[in-house]
C-alpha positions as CSV (number, residue, x, y, z in Angstrom):
1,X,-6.8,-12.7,-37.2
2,X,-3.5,-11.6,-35.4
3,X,-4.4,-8.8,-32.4
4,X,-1.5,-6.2,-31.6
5,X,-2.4,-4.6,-28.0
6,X,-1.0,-1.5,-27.6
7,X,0.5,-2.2,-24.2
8,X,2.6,-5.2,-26.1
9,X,3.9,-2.9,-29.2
10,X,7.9,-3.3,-29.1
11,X,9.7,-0.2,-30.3
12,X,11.9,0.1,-33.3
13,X,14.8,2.6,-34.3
14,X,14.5,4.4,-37.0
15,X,17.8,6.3,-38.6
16,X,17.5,9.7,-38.2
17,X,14.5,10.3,-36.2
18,X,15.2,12.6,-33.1
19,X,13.7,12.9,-29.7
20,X,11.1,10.3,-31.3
21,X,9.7,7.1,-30.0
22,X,8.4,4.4,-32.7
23,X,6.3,1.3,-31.8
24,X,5.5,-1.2,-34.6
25,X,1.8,-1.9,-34.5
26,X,1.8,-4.3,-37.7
27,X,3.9,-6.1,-39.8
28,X,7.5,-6.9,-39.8
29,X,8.7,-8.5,-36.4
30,X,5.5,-7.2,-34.7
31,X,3.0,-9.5,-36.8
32,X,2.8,-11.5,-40.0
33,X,1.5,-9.1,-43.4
34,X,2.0,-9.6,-46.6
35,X,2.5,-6.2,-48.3
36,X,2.2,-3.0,-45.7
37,X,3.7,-2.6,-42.1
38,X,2.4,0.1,-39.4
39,X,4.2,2.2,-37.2
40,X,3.4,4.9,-34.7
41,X,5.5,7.5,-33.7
42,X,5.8,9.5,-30.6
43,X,7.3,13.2,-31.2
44,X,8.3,15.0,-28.3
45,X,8.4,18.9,-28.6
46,X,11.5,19.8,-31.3
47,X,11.1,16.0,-32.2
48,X,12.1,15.6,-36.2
49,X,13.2,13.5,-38.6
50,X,16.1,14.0,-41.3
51,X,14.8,15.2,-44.8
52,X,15.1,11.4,-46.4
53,X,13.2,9.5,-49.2
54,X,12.2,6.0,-49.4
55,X,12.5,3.6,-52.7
56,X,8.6,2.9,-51.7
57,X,5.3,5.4,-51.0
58,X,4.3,6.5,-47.4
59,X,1.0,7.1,-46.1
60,X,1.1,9.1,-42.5
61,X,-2.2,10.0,-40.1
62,X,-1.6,12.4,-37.2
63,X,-3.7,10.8,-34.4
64,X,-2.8,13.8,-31.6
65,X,-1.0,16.8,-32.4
66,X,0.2,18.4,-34.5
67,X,2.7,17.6,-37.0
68,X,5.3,19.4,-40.2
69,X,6.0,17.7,-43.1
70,X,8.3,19.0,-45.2
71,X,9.0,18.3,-48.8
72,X,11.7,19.9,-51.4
73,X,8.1,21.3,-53.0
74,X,6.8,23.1,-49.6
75,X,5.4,21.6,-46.0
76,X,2.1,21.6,-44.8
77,X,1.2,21.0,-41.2
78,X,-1.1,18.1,-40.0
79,X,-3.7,18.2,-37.4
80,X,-5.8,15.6,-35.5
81,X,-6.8,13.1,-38.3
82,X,-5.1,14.8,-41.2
83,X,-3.3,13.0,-43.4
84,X,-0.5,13.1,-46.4
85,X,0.8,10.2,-49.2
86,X,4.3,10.5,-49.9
87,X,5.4,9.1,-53.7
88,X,8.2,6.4,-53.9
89,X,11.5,8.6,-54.0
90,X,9.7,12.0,-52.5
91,X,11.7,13.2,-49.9
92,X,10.1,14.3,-46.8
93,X,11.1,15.5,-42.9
94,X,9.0,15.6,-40.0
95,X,8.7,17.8,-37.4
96,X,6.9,18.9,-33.9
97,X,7.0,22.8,-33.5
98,X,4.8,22.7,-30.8
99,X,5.6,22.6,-27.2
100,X,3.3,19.7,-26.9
101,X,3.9,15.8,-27.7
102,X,2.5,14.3,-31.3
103,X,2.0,11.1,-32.5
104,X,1.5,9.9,-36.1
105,X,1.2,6.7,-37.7
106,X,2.9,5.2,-40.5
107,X,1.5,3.3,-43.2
108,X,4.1,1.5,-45.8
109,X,4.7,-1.4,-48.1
110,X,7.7,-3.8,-46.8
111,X,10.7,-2.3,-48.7
């Protein structure tokens, strides 16, 4: 078993994600996994992401918040335990339109 504590989550930088903070929770350099990592991000107010796809699927859960996600096909917004799958090669953008803080989490094979 390998135990990620919050309090000892490093953050990461992730291209094109403003006024965001992301912690890795799993995978990667945070622990060892063999097919998914897990990230958490922290969206200030106005906090976004660039419209960008990825070569792999995405699974995101907001855990406080509320959260945008945009696609070429519409958006939808995510509340407290709501929760999308993006395809492999779906384009996608986040965003916080509130004037209060958001977090989601991040669920995604290792590219």
């Amino acid at each position: 078993m390998q135990v990620m504590r919050y309090c000892d989550a490093r953050p990461y930088q992730a291209p094109e994600h403003y006024d965001m903070h992301c912690l890795r929770l799993q995978g990667k350099e945070a622990t060892q996994t063999d097919s998914i990592w897990i990230g958490l991000s922290h969206l200030l107010p106005g906090g976004h992401t660039s419209m960008k796809d990825a070569s792999v699927e995405k699974i995101y859960v907001v855990i406080d918040g509320e959260v945008t996600v945009e696609t070429a096909s519409g958006s939808v917004t995510l509340k407290f335990m709501d929760s999308c799958r993006l395809a492999p090669g779906e384009a996608r953008a986040l965003v916080n339109r509130t004037n209060a803080p958001a977090s989601i989490l991040l669920a995604m094979p290792h590219a």
